[in-house]
N, C-alpha and C positions, 0 to 999 in steps of 0.2 A: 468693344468700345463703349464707355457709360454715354450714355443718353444725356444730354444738358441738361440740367434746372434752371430754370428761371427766378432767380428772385428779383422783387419789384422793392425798394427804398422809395419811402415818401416824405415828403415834407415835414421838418420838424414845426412848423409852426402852424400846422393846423388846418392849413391853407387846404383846398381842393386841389387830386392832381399828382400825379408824379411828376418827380424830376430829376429822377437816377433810375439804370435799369443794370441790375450784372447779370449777366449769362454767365451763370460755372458749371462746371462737372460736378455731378455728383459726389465723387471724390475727387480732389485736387493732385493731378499726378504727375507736377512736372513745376518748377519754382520760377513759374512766368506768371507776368501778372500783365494787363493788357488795356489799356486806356483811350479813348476816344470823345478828350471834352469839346469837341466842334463841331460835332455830326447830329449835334440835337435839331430837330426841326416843327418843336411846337411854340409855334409864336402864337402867343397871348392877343387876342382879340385888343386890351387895351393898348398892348404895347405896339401893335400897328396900326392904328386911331390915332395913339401921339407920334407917328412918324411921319417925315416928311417922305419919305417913298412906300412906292408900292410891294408888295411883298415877292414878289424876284427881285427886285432892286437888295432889298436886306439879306436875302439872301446870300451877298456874293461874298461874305463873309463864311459861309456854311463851308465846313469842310463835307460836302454831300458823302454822303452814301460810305466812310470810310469806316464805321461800324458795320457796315454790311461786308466790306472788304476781308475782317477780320474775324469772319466768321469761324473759320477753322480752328480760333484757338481754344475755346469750351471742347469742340468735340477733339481735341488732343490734349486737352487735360487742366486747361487753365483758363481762369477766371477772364471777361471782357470787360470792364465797366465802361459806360455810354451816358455822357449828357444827354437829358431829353429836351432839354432848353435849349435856345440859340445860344451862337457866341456872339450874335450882337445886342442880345438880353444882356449877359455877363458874360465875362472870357475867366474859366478857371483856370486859366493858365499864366494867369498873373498872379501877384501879391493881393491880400483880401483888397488893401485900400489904394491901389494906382488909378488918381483920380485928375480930370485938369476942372479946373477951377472957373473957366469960362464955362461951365457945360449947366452952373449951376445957378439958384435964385438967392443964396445965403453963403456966409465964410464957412469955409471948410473946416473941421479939428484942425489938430496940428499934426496928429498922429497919421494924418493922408499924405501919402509919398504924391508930391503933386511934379515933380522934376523928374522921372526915370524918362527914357529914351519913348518909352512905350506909350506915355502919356502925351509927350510931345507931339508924336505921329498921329495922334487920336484913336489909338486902340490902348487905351486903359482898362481895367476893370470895367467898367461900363465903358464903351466906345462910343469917341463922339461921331467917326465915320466907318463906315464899310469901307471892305479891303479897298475898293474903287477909290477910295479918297473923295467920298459923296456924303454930304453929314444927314445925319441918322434924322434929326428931334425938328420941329415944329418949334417947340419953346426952352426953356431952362428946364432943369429938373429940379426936385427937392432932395437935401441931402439924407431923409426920413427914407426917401424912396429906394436911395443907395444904401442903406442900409438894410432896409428890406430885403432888397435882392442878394446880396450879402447873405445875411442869416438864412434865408429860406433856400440861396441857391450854392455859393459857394461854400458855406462851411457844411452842411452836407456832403456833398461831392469831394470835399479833403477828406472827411473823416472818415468815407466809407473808402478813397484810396489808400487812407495811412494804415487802415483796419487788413485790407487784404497785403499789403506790402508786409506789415509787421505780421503778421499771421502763416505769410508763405514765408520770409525769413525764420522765423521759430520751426516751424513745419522742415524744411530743409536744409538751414543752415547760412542760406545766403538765398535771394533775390533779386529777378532783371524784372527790370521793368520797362515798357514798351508804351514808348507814348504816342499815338498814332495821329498821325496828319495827311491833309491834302494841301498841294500848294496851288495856286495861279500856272498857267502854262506862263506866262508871259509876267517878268518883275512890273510891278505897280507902283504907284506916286508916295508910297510909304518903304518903298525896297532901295538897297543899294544898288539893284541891280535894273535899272527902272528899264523897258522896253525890250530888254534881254529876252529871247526863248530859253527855258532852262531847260535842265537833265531830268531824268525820270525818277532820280530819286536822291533824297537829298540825307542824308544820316547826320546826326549832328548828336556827338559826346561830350560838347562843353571843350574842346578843343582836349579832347584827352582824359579830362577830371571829372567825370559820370558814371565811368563803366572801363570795369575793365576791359584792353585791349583785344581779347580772342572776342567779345560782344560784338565789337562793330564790324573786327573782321569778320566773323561767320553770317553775319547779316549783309553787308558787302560780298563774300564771295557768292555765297548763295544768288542773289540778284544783278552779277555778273553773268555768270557762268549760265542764267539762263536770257543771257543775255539783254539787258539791261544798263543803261547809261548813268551812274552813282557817282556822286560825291561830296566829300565830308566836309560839313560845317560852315560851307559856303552856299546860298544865303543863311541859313539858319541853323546855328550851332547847337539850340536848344533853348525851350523859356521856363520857364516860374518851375515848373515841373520836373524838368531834367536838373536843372540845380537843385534846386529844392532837397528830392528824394534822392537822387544818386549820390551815394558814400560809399563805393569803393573799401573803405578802409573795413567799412562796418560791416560788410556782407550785399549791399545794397548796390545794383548796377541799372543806371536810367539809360538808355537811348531813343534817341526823337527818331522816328522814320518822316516823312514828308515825299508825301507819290506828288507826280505830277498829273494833275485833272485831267489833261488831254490822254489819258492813257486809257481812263473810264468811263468819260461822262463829256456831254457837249455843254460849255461852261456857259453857251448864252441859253440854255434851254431848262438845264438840270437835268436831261434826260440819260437815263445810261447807255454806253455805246455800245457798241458788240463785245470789245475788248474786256468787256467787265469778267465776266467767267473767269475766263485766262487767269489772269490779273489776279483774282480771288486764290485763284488753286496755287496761283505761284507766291501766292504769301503764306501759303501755307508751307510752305516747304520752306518760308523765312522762318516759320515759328517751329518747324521740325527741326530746323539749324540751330538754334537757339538754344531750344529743349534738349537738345544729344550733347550741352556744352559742360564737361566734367567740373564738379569741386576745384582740381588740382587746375585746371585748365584757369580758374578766376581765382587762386591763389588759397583757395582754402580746402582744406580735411572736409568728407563728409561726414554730416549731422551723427551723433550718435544716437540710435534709435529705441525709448524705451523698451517697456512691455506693452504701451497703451498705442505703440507706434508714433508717441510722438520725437521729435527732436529734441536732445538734453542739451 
């Protein structure tokens, strides 16, 4: 088994500090690609100075600990990438500019989606509240600032995803991509399903249109059979990310997973529960499911292999 590497991506604009981390294998041996933009947990000293809450309050936005979850996929052969930011810094799992308009001290561009569903509920690109439905800010913000975090945070973090996505497509022919979440045990004042206990895991393929069909199955059967409460695209069918990059047509297969928190961690404390091991090792047997999943099985020939080993 190769030993991980670690490479550390830093900020393009100068700034101190990371704010991307991938864990890959030394070599790439398997056309999984593996994402976790919600599990970052370095809040900026300013950024909780201008909050109106204390920092477990901003928290409850943090999908905790779900890069730690997903440990197994470097050491089975494919790349991790991890936000090292919060997701109530910026959420990249929206559009660069999903902005609401109250949040701010000046008119918007024009070119800011201020009307998507996302905005409305106050999780835009910048969020005006935590999942709790608690607003985040003390005051307005500047729209110089939203920009800021923008360039420094999310266009980073796209390009180092489109870089490994396109890179393990050329490399093998086709890629899945895996975009990792935790949800609330309990739907919240932003959910359809508000006061509800959910299931333990929630897989969401864009209602079909992200990934081919053997993808959600073999992630589905896998987390049944080790018995497991799943299902599909109810609450969460997938966001910015699963549309985005899933195209099917082109070799490109996105699926959301979404664990339910009570499985690994006490959601008023942040602390991990006992169940976390477990949990960890049985995702790993999501990502061995995945990885054993043929060319022909997602509808494509495999890669033709030069002499340099690469994919023609």
């Amino acid at each position: 088994m190769n030993k991980p590497a670690f490479v550390e991506i830093r900020s393009t604009d100068g700034a101190p500090g990371e704010v991307l981390k991938i864990e890959a294998p030394v070599r790439q041996r398997v056309p999984l690609v593996f994402a976790s933009p919600h599990s970052g947990r370095d809040y900026p000293p300013d950024f909780i100075a201008a909050s109106a809450l204390d920092p477990v309050s901003l928290r409850k936005s943090e999908d905790a600990f779900v890069d730690d979850l997903f440990a197994a996929a470097p050491a089975l052969g494919a790349p991790l990438l991890k936000a090292l930011f919060p997701r109530a810094l910026l959420d990249p799992n929206r559009e660069a500019w999903e902005l609401d308009p109250a949040m701010f001290d000046e008119p918007l561009p024009d070119y800011v989606n201020t009307d998507s569903p996302r905005v409305a509920a106050g999780l835009g690109t910048i969020a005006r509240v935590v999942a709790s439905g608690v607003e985040i800010y003390r005051s307005k913000l500047s729209f110089a600032e939203a920009l800021r975090r923008v360039e420094r945070l999310y266009r980073p973090y796209h390009a180092a995803l489109a870089t490994l996505v396109e890179d393990t497509r050329r490399e093998f022919g086709h890629c899945i991509l895996v975009d990792c979440h935790s949800m609330p045990s309990m739907g919240g004042p932003a959910d359809t399903d508000l006061g509800t206990p959910r299931v333990d895991f929630v897989l969401g393929d864009c209602f079909g249109n992200s990934c081919a069909r053997p993808v959600i199955v073999a992630a589905e059967a896998t987390l049944e059979r080790l018995g497991y409460r799943v299902v599909r695209n109810t609450p969460y069918s997938g966001g910015h990310t699963t549309r985005h990059y899933g195209r099917p047509i082109e070799g490109v297969h996105a699926l959301q997973i979404e664990i339910n928190r009570r499985l690994y961690m006490d959601e008023s404390t942040h602390r991990r529960r006992p169940g976390f091991a477990r949990l960890q090792s049985d995702l790993g047997q999501v990502v061995a499911a995945l990885a054993a999943l043929t060319p022909g099985e997602l509808g494509f020939s495999a890669p033709v292999q030069t002499k340099t080993g690469k994919a023609s």
